[in-house]
C-alpha positions in Angstrom: -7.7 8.5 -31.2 -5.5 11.5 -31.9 -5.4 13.9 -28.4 -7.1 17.1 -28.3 -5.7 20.0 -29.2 -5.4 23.4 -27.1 -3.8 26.5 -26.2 -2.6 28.9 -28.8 1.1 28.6 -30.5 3.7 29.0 -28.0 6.2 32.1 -29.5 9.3 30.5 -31.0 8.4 26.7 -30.4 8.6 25.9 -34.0 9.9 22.7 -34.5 10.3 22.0 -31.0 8.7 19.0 -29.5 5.5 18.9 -28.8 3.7 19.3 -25.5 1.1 17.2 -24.1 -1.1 17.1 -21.1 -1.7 14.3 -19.5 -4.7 15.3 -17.7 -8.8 15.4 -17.8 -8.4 18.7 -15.8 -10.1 21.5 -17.5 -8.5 24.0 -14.7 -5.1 23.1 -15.9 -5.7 23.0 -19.2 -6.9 26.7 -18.9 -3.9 27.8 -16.7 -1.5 26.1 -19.8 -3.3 28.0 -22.6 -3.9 31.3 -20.7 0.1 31.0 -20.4 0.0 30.8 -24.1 1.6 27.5 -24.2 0.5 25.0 -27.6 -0.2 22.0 -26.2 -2.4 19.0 -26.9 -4.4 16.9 -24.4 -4.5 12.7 -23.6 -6.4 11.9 -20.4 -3.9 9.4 -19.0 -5.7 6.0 -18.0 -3.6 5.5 -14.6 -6.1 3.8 -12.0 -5.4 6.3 -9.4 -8.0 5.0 -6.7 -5.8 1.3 -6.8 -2.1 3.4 -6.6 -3.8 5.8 -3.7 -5.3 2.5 -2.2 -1.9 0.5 -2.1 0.2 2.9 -1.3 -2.1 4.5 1.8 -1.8 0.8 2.6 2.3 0.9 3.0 1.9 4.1 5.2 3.1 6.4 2.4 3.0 9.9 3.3 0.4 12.6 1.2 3.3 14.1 -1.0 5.0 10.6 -2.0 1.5 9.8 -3.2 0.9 12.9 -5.3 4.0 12.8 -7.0 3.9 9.1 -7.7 0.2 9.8 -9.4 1.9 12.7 -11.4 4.6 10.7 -12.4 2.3 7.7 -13.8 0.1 9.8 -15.6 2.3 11.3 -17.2 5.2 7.9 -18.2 1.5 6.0 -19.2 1.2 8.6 -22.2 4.9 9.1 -22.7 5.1 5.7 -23.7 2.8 6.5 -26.4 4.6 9.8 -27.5 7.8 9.2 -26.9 8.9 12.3 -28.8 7.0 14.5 -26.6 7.4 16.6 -23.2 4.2 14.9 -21.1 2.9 16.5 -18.3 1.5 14.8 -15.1 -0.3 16.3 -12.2 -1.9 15.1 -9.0 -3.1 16.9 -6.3 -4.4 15.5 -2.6 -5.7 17.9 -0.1 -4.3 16.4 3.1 -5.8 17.4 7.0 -3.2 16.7 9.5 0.9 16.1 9.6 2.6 14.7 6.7 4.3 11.5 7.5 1.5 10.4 10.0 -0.4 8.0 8.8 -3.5 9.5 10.3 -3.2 12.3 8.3 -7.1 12.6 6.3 -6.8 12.8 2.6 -9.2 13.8 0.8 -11.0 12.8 -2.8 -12.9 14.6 -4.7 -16.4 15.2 -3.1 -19.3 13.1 -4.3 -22.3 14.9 -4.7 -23.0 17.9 -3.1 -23.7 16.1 0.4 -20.4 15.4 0.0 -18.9 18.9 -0.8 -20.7 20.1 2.5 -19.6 17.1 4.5 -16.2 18.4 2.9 -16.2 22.0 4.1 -17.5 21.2 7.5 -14.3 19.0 7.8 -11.9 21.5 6.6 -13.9 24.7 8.1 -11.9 26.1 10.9 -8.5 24.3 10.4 -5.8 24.5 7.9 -5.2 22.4 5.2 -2.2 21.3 2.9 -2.0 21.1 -1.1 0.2 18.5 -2.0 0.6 19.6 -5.9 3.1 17.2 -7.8 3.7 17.5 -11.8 6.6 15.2 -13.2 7.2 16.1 -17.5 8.4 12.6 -18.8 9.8 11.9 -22.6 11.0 8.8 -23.6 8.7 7.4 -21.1 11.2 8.8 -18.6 10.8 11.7 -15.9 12.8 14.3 -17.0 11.5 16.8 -14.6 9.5 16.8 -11.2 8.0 19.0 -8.8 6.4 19.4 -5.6 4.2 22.3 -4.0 2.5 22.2 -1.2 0.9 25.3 -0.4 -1.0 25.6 3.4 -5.1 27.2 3.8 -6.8 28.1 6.8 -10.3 27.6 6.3 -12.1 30.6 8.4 -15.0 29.1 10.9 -17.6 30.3 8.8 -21.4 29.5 10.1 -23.4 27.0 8.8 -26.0 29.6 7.1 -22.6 30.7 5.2 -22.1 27.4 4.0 -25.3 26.9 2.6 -25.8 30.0 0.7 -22.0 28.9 -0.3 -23.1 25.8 -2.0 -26.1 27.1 -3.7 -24.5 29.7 -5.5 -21.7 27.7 -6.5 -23.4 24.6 -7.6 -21.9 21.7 -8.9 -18.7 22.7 -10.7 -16.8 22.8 -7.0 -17.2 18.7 -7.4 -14.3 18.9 -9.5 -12.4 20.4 -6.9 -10.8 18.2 -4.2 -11.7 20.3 -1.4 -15.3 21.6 -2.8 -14.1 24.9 -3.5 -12.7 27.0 -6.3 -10.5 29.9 -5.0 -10.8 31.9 -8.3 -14.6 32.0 -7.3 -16.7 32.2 -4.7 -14.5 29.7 -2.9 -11.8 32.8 -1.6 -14.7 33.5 0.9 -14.0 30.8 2.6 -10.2 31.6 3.7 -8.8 33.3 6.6 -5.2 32.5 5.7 -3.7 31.1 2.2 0.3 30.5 2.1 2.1 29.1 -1.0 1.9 29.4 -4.6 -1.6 30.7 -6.4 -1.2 28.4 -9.5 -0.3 25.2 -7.4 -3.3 25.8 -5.5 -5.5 25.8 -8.5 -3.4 22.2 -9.6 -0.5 23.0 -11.4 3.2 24.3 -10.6 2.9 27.1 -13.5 5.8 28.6 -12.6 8.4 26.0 -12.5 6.8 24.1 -15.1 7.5 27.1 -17.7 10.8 27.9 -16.3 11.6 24.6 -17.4 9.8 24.3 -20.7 11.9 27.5 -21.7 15.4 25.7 -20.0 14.6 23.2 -23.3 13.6 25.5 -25.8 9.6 24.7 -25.5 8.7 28.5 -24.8 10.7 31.7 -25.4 13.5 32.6 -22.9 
């Protein structure tokens, strides 16, 4: 099964590798073509509930998690393309300290019981992003990074959060923290500090400064 294709053509990547994402994530996909980049996509088959499971189990702290999910995803498609630059992402929405192993982290919200049950968590306190991507060619990481940007969820009233989850529906399941802060979801901040992009999923920023390093995007 040949991967999807998307995004437009990148200026001056001619004949440079190609690009592939190794991701389901229709959010990053978006943030890759709106930067212009051509790209194609390979959801990654990585059982991420087993490595989160075992590793939770070792006491491994939120951001050793996210970048070991990043780095997975992306070597399990590498080794298929081993011509290509593959990127990996993960991101885990951790309440607490880093490093403690009762720190909460959070999956994605089942249902939209589970999106409230979510919010009510989160509302009041603030939260970290722990958003990894690794690039691996070769079936080797060439190229990793970590983000982890810090919300403070206001202490919005419960009518708030109702109306919230009516409007927005079901596409905040895809979210790990039941919100989309390019939408409605920016209502529900007092405080955001860290990168915009990594709070959507993805390291833009350093990802293309690196992509242009190696002659994938224009300079």
């Amino acid at each position: 099964m040949r991967p999807a294709v998307a995004g437009n053509k990148t200026p001056g990547n001619s004949g440079a590798p190609p690009v592939i994402l190794a991701s389901g994530s229709t959010v990053r996909a978006r943030l890759l073509k709106n930067a212009g980049l051509n790209f194609t996509v390979e959801v990654s088959a990585v059982d991420e509930d087993s490595i989160k499971q075992n590793m939770q189990a070792d006491a491994a702290p939120a951001h050793e998690i996210a970048a070991a999910l990043a780095e997975q995803k992306a070597q399990r498609v590498s080794r298929n393309h081993p011509e290509a630059y593959v990127i990996g992402a993960d991101q885990i929405l951790g309440l607490g300290d880093d490093g403690d192993t009762k720190i909460q982290m959070f999956d994605k919200p089942v249902g939209m019981a589970g999106a409230r049950n979510h919010l009510q968590r989160l509302r009041g306190h603030e939260h970290r992003l722990f958003t990894a991507a690794c690039i691996c060619r070769n079936g080797q990481p060439v190229w990793q990074h970590l983000e982890t940007p810090r919300l403070t969820m206001r202490d919005f009233s419960d009518a708030f959060l109702e109306d919230y989850l009516a409007q927005s529906g079901e596409k905040i399941l895809n979210s790990v923290g039941a919100y989309l802060l390019e939408d409605r979801g920016a209502q529900l901040f007092s405080k955001i500090d860290g990168d915009y992009f990594s709070i959507l999923g993805l390291p833009l920023l350093s990802l293309l400064a690196f992509l242009r390093e190696h002659g994938i995007v224009d300079a």
